[in-house]
C-alpha positions, 0 to 999 in steps of 0.5 A: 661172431658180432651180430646186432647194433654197435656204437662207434662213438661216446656219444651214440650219433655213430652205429654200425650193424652187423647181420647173422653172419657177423659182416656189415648189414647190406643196403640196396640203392638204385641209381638215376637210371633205375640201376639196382646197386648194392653196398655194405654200410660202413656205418650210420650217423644221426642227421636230425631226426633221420640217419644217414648210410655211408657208403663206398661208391664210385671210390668214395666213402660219401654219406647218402639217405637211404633212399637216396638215388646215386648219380650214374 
């Protein structure tokens, strides 16, 4: 089983991070309205000095921040 930060790349700008139970680690977002939503992170990509999440939301895979607030 898989636990802990992988890269994805050579260059290390693409991680993913595995929880105890070996899946993707969970992100909870909130939407414009106030909505509690949750998603897996596909993966994480360096954006400066920040690291952005993408996501699967609405059908699209979209890279947001995280804190972020998702359209409705």
């Amino acid at each position: 089983m898989r636990t802990g930060l992988y890269y994805l790349n050579n260059s290390g700008h693409r991680w993913v991070i595995f929880d105890e139970t070996g899946r993707r680690e969970q992100r909870t977002f909130e939407t414009k309205n106030g909505k509690k939503v949750v998603r897996r992170v596909n993966y994480y990509e360096a954006f400066g000095n920040f690291a952005t999440c993408n996501i699967s939301y609405k059908g699209k895979r979209i890279n947001v921040f995280p804190d972020t607030l998702l359209n409705d």
